[in-house]
matplotlib code that plots the C-alpha trace (Angstrom):
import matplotlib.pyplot as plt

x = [0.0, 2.9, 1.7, -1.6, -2.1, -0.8, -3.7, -4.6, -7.8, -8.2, -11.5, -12.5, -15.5, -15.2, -18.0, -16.8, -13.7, -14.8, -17.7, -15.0, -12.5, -15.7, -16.5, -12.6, -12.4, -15.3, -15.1, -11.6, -9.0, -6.5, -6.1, -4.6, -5.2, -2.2, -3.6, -6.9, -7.1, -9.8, -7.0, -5.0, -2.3, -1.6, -2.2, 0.7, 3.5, 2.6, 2.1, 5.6, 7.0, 3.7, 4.6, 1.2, 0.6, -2.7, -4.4, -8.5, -8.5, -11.2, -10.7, -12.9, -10.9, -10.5, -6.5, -5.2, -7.6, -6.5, -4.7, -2.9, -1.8, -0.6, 1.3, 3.8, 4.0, 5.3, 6.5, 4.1, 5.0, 1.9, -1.8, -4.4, -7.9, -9.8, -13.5, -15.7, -19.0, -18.5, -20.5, -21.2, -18.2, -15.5, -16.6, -15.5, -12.4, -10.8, -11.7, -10.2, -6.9, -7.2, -7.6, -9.4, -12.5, -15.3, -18.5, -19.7, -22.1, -19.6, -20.9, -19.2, -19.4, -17.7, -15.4, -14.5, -13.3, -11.2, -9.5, -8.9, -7.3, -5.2, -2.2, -2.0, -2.4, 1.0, 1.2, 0.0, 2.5, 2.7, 1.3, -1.5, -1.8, -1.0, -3.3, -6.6, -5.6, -5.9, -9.3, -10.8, -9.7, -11.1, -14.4, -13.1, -11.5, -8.7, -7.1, -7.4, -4.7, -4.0, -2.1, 0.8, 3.5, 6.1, 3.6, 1.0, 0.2, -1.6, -3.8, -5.5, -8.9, -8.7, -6.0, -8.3, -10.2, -12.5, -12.8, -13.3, -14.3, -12.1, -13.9, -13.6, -11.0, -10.8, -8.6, -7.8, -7.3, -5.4, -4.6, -1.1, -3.3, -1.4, -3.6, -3.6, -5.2, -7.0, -8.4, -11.8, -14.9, -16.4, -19.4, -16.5, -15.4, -18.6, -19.3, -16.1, -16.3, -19.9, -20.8, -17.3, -17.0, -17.9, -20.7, -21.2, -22.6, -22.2, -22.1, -18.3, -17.5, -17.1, -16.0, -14.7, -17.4, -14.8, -12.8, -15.4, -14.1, -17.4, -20.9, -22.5, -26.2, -27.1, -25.0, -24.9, -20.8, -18.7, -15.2, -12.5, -10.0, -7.6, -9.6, -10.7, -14.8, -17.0, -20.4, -23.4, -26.5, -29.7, -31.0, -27.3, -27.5, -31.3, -29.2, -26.5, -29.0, -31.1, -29.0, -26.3, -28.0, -26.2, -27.7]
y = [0.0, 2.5, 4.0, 5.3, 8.9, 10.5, 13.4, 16.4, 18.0, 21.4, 23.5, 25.5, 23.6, 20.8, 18.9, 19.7, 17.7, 14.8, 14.6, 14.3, 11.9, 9.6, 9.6, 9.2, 6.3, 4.7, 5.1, 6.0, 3.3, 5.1, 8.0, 7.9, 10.9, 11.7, 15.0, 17.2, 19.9, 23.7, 25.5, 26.8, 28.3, 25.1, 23.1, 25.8, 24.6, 20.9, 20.8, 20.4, 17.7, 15.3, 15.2, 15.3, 14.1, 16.0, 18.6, 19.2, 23.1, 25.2, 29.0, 31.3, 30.5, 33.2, 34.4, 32.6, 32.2, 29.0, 31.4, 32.9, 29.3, 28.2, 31.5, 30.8, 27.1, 28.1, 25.7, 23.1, 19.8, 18.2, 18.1, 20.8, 20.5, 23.7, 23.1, 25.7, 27.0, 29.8, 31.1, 30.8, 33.0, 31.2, 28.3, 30.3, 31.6, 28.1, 27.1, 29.5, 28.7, 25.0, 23.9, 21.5, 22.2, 20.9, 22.6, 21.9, 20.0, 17.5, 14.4, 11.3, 11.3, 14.7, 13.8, 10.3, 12.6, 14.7, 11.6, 9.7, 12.8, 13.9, 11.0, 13.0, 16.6, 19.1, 20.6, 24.5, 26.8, 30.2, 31.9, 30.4, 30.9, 34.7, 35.4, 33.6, 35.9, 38.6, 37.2, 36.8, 40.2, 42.2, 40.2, 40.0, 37.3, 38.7, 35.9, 32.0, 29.4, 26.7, 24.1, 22.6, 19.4, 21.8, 23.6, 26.7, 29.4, 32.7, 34.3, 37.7, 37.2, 40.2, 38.8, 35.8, 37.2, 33.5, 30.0, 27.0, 23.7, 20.5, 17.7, 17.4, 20.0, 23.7, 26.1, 29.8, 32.1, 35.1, 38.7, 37.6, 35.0, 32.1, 29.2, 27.4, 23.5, 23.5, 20.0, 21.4, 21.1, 24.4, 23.5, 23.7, 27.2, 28.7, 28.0, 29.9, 32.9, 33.6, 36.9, 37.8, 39.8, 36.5, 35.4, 31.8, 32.6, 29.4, 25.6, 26.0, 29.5, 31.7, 34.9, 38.3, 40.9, 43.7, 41.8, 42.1, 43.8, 43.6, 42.0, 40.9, 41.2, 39.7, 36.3, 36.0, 36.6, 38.1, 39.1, 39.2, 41.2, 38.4, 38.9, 35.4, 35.0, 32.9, 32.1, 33.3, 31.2, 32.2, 32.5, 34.4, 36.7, 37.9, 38.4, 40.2, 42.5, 42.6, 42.8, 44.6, 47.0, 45.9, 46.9]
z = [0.0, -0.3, -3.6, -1.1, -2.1, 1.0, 2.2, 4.0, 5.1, 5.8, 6.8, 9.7, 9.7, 11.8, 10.4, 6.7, 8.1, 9.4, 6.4, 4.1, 6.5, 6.2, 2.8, 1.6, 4.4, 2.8, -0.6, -1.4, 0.1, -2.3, -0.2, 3.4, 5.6, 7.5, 8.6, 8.7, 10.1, 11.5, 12.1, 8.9, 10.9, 12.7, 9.2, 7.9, 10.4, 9.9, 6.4, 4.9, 7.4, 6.6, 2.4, 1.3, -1.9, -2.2, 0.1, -0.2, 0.6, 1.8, 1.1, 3.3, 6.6, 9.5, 10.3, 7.0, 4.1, 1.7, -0.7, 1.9, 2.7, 0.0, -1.1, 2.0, 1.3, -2.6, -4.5, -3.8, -4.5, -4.3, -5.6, -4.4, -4.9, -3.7, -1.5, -1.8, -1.3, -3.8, -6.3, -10.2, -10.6, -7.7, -10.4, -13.6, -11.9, -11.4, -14.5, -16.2, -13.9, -15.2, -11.6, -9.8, -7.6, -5.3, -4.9, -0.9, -0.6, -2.3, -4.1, -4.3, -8.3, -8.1, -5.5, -7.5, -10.8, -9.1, -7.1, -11.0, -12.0, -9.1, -10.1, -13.6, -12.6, -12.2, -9.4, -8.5, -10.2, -8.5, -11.7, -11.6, -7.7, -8.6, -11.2, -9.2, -6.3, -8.4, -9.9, -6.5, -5.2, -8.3, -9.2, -12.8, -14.7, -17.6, -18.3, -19.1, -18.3, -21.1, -19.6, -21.7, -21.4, -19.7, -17.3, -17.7, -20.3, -19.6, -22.2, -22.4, -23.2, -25.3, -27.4, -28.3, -31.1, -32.0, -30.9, -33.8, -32.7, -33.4, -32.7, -29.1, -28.6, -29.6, -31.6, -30.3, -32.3, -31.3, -32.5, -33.7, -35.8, -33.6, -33.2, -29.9, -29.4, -26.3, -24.6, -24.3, -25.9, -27.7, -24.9, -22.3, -23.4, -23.9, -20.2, -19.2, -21.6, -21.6, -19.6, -20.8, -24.3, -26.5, -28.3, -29.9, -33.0, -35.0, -33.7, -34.4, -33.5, -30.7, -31.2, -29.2, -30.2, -29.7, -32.6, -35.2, -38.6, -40.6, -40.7, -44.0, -42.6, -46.1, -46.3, -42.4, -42.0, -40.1, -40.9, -37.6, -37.4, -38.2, -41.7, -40.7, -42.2, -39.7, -40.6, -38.2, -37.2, -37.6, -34.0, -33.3, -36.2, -34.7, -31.3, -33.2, -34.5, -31.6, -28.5, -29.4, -32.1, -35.5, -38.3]

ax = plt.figure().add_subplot(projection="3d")
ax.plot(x, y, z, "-o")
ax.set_aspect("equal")
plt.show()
C-alpha cells in the first residue's frame, strides 16, 4: 500500500472535516489521511514535514484564508484540490486557472473525478496561484490558463479574437493569428467565456465581439480582425442585430 495517495484536510469547519475523513475512508481506500485539520495556521507549520501528496483546501478561513496558505507554502509539490461553497463565478475563476475544484455539498461522483485525476495533474505553479488571487480580489477574470507538457500558459482574453471547434478540442485564435489547441470542448469554453465579451454565434465558433471587422447582414458573415470570415446562425444573427444593435 505505499503508492496510497498521501492526504490532507483542511477547513475550519469541523463537520466539513470529518464529512470528508468519512467519505474518503469509505469510498476511497487510495487515499490515506495523515492529517486534517480547522486551524490553517496550525495546518501551515505541519504541512511540509507530513509530504502530502494532495491537500483538499477550503478557502474562506479566518486568520489565513487557503490562498494565503498556499502562497507561503510556494513551491508546492503536491496536488491541491480547492473546496468551496463559492458562487457561479469562484466556479469560472478556477476554471479559467485550469484547476481542480469541489462545490460543498460535495458528491461522491464529483469527488471520485477529481481523485482519477489527481495521479496525472502538475502541481499548483505560482502563476497560476498569482493570477486567481488577483481574480478573486477584483471580481473579474482577464485571463485563461492553457495548460501545456512543460507547465501553464496565460492568455488575455482580449488577445483571443474566435474559438473554432475540433472535434472534441478547440482552436484559439489570437490577434497575432497564432492558433492554440485546447483539450476542451467548444461547450466547455462557452461556459467559461460567456458573460465575458464572446458570443457563440455558430455551432463552431465563438467569437470576441470587440474583434469584429465587418458583418454581412445579407449572407450571415462576419469578418474578424484576423480577416478570418465565420459564418453566423440564424437565431445568433437575430441576437446580433437585436441585443447589441447591429444593423
Amino acid at each position: 500500500m505505499n503508492n496510497r495517495i498521501r492526504t490532507i484536510l483542511l477547513d475550519d469547519e469541523p463537520d466539513s472535516v470529518q464529512l470528508m475523513r468519512l467519505t474518503i475512508e469509505r469510498h476511497f481506500p487510495q487515499l490515506e489521511i495523515v492529517g486534517a485539520f480547522t486551524s490553517s495556521q496550525q495546518a501551515l507549520s505541519e504541512i511540509t514535514s507530513l509530504q502530502p501528496d494532495l491537500l483538499l483546501l477550503d478557502i474562506e478561513m479566518p486568520v489565513l484564508n487557503g490562498f494565503d496558505l498556499l502562497e507561503q507554502l510556494m513551491p508546492v509539490e503536491f496536488s491541491v484540490v480547492f473546496v468551496t461553497a463559492y458562487n457561479d463565478f469562484a466556479i469560472k475563476a478556477f476554471r479559467f486557472n485550469a484547476l481542480d475544484y469541489l462545490v460543498k455539498p460535495v458528491t461522491l461522483e464529483e469527488l471520485r473525478e477529481v481523485v482519477a485525476k489527481v495521479e496525472k495533474r502538475q502541481h499548483l505553479q505560482s502563476d497560476q496561484l498569482q493570477v486567481l488571487q488577483q481574480q478573486f480580489r477584483k471580481g473579474t477574470i482577464t485571463k485563461i490558463a492553457i495548460p501545456s507538457q512543460t507547465g501553464v500558459t496565460f492568455i488575455d482574453l482580449k488577445d483571443i479574437v474566435f474559438v473554432e471547434a475540433k472535434s472534441n478540442y478547440s482552436d484559439l485564435v489570437l490577434v497575432d493569428k497564432r492558433r492554440i489547441l485546447v483539450s476542451k470542448t467548444l461547450k466547455d469554453i462557452q461556459y467559461v467565456l460567456e458573460q465575458q465579451q464572446f458570443l457563440r454565434i455558430h455551432r463552431q465558433y465563438i467569437i470576441n465581439l470587440n474583434e469584429v471587422k465587418h458583418f454581412n447582414r445579407n449572407e450571415s458573415l462576419l469578418t474578424m480582425t484576423t480577416n478570418d470570415v465565420l459564418p453566423v446562425s440564424r437565431l445568433q444573427k437575430d441576437k446580433l442585430i437585436g441585443h447589441y444593435g447591429w444593423l
